[in-house]
C-alpha positions as CSV (number, residue, x, y, z in Angstrom):
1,X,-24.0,-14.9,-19.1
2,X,-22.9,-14.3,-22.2
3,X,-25.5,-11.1,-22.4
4,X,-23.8,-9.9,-19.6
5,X,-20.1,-10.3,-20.9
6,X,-21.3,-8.2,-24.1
7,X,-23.2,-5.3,-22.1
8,X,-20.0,-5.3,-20.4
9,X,-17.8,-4.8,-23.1
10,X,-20.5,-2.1,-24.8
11,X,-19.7,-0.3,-21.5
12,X,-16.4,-0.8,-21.5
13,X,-16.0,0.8,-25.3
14,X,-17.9,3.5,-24.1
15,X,-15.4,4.6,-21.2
16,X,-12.5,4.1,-23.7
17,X,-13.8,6.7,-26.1
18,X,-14.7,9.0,-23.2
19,X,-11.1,8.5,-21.7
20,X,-9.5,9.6,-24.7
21,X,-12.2,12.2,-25.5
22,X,-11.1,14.1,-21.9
23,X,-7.5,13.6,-23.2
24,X,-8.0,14.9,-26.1
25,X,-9.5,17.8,-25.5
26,X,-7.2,18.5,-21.8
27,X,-4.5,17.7,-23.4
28,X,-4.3,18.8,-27.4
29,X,-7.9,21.1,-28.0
30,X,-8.0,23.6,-24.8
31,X,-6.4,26.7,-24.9
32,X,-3.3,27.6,-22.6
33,X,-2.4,30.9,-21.3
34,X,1.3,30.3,-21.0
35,X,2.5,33.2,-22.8
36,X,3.1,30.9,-25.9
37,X,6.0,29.3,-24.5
38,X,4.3,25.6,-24.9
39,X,2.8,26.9,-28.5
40,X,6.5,27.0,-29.3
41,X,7.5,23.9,-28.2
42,X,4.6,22.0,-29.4
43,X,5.7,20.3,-32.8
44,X,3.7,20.8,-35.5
45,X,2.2,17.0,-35.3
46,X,0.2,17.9,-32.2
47,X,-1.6,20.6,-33.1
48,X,-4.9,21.0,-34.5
49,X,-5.3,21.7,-38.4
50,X,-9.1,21.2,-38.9
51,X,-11.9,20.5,-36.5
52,X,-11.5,18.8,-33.6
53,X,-14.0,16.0,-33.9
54,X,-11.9,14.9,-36.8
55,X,-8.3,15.4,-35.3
56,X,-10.4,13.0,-32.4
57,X,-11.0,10.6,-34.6
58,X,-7.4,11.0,-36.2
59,X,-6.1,10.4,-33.0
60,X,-8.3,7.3,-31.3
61,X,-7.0,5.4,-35.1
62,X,-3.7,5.8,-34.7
63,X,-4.4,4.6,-31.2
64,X,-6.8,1.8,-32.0
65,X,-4.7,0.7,-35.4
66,X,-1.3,1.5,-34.6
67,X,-0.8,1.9,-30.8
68,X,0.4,5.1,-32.0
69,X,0.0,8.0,-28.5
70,X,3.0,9.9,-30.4
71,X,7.1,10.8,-29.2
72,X,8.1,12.3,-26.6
73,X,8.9,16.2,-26.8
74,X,12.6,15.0,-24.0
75,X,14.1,12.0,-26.1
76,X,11.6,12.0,-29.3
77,X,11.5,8.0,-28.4
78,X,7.7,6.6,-29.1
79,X,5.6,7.5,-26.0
80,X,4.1,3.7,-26.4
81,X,8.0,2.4,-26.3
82,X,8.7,4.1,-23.3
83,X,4.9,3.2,-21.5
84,X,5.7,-0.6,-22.6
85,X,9.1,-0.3,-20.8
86,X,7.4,1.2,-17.5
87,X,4.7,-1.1,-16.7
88,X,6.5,-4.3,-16.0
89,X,7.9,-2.2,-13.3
90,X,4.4,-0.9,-11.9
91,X,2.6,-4.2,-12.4
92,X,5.5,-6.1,-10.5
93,X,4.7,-2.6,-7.5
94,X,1.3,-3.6,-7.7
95,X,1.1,-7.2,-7.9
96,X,3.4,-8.1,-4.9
97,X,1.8,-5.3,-3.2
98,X,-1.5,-6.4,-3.3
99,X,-0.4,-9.9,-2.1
100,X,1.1,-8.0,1.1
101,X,-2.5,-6.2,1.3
102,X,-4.6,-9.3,1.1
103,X,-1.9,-11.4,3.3
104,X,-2.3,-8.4,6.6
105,X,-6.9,-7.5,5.9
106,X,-8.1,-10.9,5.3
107,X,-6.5,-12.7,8.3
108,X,-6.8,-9.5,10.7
109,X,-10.2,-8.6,9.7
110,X,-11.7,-12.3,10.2
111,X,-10.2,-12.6,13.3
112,X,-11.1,-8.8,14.6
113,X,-15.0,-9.3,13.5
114,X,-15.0,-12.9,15.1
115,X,-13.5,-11.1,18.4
116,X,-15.2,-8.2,18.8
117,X,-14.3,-5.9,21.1
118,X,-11.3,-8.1,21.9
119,X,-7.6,-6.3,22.4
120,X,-7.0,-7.7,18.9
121,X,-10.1,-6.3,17.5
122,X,-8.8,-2.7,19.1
123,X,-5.5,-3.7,17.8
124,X,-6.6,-4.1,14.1
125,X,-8.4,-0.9,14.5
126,X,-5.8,1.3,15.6
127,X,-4.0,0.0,12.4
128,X,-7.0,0.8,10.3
129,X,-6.7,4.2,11.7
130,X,-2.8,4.7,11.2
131,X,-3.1,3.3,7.6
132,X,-5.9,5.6,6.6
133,X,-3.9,8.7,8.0
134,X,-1.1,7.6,6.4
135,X,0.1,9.1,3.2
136,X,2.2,6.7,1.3
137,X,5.0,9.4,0.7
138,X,5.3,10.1,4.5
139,X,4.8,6.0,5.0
140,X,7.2,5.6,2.6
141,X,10.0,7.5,3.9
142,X,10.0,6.1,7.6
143,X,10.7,2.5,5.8
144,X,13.2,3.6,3.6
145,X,14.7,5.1,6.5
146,X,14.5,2.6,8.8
147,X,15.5,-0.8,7.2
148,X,17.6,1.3,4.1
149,X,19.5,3.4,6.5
150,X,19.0,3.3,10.3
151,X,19.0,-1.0,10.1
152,X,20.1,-1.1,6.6
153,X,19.4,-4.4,5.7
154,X,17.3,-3.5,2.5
155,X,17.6,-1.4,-0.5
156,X,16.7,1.9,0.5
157,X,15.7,3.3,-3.5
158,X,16.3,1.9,-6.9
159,X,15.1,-0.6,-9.1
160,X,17.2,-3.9,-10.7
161,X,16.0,-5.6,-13.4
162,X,15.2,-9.8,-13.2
163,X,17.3,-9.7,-16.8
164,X,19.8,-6.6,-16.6
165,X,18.2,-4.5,-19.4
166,X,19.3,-1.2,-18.1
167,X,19.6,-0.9,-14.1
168,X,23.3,-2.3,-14.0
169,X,22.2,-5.2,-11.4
170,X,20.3,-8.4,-12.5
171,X,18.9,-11.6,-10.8
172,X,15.5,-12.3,-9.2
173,X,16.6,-11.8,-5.7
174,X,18.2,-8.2,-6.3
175,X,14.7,-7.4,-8.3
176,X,12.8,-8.5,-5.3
177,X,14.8,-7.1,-2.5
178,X,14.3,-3.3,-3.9
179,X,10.8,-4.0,-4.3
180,X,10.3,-5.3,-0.5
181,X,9.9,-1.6,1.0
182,X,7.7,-0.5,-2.2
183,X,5.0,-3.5,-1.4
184,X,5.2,-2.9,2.1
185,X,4.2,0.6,1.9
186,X,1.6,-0.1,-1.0
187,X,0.4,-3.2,0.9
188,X,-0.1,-1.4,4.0
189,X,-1.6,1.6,3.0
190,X,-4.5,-0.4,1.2
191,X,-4.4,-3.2,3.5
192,X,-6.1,-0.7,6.2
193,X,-9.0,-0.1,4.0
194,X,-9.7,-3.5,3.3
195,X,-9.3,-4.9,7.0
196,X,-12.2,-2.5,8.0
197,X,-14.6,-3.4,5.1
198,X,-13.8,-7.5,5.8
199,X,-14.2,-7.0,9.4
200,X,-18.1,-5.1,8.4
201,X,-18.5,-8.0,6.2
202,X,-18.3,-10.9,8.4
203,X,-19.6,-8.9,11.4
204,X,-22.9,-8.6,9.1
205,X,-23.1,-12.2,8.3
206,X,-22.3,-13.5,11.7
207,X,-26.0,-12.3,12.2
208,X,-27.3,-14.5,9.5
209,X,-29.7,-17.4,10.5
210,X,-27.1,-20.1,9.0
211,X,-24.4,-19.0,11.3
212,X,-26.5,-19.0,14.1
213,X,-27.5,-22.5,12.8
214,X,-24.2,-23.7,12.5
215,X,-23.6,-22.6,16.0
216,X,-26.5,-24.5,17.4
217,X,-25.1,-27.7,15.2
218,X,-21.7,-27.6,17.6
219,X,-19.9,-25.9,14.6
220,X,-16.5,-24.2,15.6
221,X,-15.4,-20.5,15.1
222,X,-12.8,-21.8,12.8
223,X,-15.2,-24.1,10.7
224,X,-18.2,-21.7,10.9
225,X,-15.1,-19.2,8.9
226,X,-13.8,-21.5,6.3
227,X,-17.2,-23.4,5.5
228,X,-19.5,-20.8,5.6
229,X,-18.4,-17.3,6.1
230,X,-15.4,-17.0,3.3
231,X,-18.1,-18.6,0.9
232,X,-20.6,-15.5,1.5
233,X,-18.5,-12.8,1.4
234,X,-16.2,-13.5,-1.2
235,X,-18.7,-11.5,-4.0
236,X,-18.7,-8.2,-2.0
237,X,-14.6,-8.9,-1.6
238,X,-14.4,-9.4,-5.2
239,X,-15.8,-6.4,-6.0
240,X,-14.5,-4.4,-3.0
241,X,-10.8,-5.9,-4.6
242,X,-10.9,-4.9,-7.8
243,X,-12.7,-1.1,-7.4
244,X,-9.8,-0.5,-4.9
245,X,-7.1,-2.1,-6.6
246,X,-8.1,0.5,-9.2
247,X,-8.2,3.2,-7.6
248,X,-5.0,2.3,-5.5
249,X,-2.9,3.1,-8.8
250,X,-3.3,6.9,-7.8
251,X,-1.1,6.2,-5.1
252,X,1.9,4.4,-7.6
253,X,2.8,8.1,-8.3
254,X,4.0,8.5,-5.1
255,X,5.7,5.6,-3.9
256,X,7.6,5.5,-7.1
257,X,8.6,8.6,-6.6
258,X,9.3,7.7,-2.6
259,X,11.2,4.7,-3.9
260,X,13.0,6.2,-7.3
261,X,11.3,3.4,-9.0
262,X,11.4,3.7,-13.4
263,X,7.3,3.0,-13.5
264,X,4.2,4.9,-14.9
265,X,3.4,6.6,-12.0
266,X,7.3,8.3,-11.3
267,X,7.2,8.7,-15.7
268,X,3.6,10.5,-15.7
269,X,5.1,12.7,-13.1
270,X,8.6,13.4,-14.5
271,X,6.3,14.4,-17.7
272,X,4.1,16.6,-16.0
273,X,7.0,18.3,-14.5
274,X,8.7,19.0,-18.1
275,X,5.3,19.5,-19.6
276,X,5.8,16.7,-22.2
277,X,2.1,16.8,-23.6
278,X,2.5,13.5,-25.6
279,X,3.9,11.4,-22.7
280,X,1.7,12.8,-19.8
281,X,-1.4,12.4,-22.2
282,X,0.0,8.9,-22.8
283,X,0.5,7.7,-19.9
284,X,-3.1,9.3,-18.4
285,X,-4.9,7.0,-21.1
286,X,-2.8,3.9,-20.4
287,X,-3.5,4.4,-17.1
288,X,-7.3,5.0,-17.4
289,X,-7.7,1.8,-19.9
290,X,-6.5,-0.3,-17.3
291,X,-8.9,1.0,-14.9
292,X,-11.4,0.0,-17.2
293,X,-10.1,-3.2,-18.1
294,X,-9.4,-3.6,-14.3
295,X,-13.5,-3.2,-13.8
296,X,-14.1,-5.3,-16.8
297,X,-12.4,-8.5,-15.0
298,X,-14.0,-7.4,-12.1
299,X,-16.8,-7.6,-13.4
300,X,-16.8,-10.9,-15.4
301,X,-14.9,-12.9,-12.3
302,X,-18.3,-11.5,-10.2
303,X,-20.8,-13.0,-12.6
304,X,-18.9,-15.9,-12.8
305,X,-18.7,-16.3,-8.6
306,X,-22.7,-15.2,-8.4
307,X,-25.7,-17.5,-9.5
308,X,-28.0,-15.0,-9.8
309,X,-26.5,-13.5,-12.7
310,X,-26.0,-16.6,-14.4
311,X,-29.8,-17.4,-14.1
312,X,-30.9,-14.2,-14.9
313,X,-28.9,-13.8,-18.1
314,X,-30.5,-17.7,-19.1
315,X,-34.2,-16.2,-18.4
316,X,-33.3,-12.9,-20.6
């Protein structure tokens, strides 16, 4: 086990300094052909004055010592001030909307592979189908429309605060009432995925030898679920969880955006938009690191859940 925690991490040091390599060199060492407009604006700071590999290493230290990604070129505030300020926000997005995803696949998917063919089986797979087609802007907009405006019984943008820092409303139900329509459209837009790879899951192992033994025992649908079924495919659904869950912040660009929410995803886009180098760069390696770390859990929690690992790291 603990072999495997360390080959891990190796990995995981590795995709750090290739993350901040790609920035690096996207984002401060290529050449532009803007007409010198962003050579102007670029402060003296940013660009290179010897070779790169050292300016690299210059820039992963003040990174790695100092949590230094630079200042913003809009409000010359610390680029790591303003990411730290964000992410509560897009961690609070993610977190309740992943508990909407896993609350709509797990039960829908058990139920559509132990029902085959049934109308709820159809049912979940007509959802799977409008969820994939979906895009979370378009998704987005018909909820904020419909229970902001045409029913308006929630918040149809904004963000409050639980503690009043700077939205001008405070209190945990305020907070979680503008963040209802954000985890509904992130939960269901993820939640699609995942209902067809649980429902392939179980469908598989339904054809297992102990499921048709538990069947010949007198065991119940319900029992054959919770005592052997959930146990089996919980590995692949750990894995499944976190390599989406990763790749799922792609879309907290645009429901921030959909929603006006003050996250990473509406900040990386606000500093695309103005071009502010050390704040897009910024927020691109934040965002990357926690993919990596995101894998890293993953990762550890799977050879944690799974034997094999366990007993193969003991015989290395």
């Amino acid at each position: 086990m603990g072999r495997f925690v360390v080959g891990r991490l190796a990995a995981s040091v590795l995709l750090f300094f290739a993350v901040t390599l790609f920035v690096f060199v996207a984002f401060f060492a290529m050449p532009r052909d803007d007409g010198g407009r962003l050579a102007r604006r670029t402060p003296e700071q940013y660009r290179l004055h010897g070779p790169m590999l050292g300016e690299y290493a210059h820039y992963v230290w003040r990174l790695v010592a100092h949590g230094d990604l630079g200042y913003s070129y809009g409000t010359r505030e610390r680029v790591t001030t303003r990411l730290f300020r964000a992410a509560p926000v897009t961690l609070s997005l993610v977190a309740g909307g992943m508990v909407v995803w896993l609350l709509i696949s797990v039960p829908l998917g058990l139920v559509a592979a132990m029902r085959p063919r049934s109308l709820l089986d159809r049912g979940a797979g007509l959802f799977v189908m409008v969820g994939l087609s979906l895009h979370p802007v378009v998704l987005g907009l018909v909820l904020s429309w419909l229970f902001g405006h045409r029913l308006p019984v929630l918040p149809a943008n904004g963000y409050c605060s639980v503690n009043n820092l700077s939205t001008g409303c405070d209190g945990l139900s305020h907070w979680a009432s503008h963040l209802i329509l954000p985890w509904l459209t992130f939960g269901i837009v993820n939640a699609a995925l995942f209902t067809m790879m649980i429902r392939a899951l179980v469908i598989e192992e339904l054809n297992e030898e102990y499921v048709r033994t538990a069947r010949a025992k007198g065991a119940g649908a319900r029992r054959i679920a919770a005592s052997h079924l959930l146990r089996n495919v919980t590995l692949p659904l750990v894995t499944m969880l976190g390599l989406q869950a990763a790749t799922s912040l792609a879309g907290v660009i645009f429901i921030e955006t959909t929603f006006d929410l003050p996250g990473l995803g509406g900040m990386l886009r606000r500093a695309a938009v103005t071009r502010d180098l050390p704040l897009t760069a910024g927020s691109v390696v934040f965002l990357a690191l926690t993919i990596v770390v995101l894998n890293l859990i993953v990762d550890v929690v799977y050879a944690l859940l799974d034997p094999r690992i366990r007993a193969a790291s003991h015989l290395a």
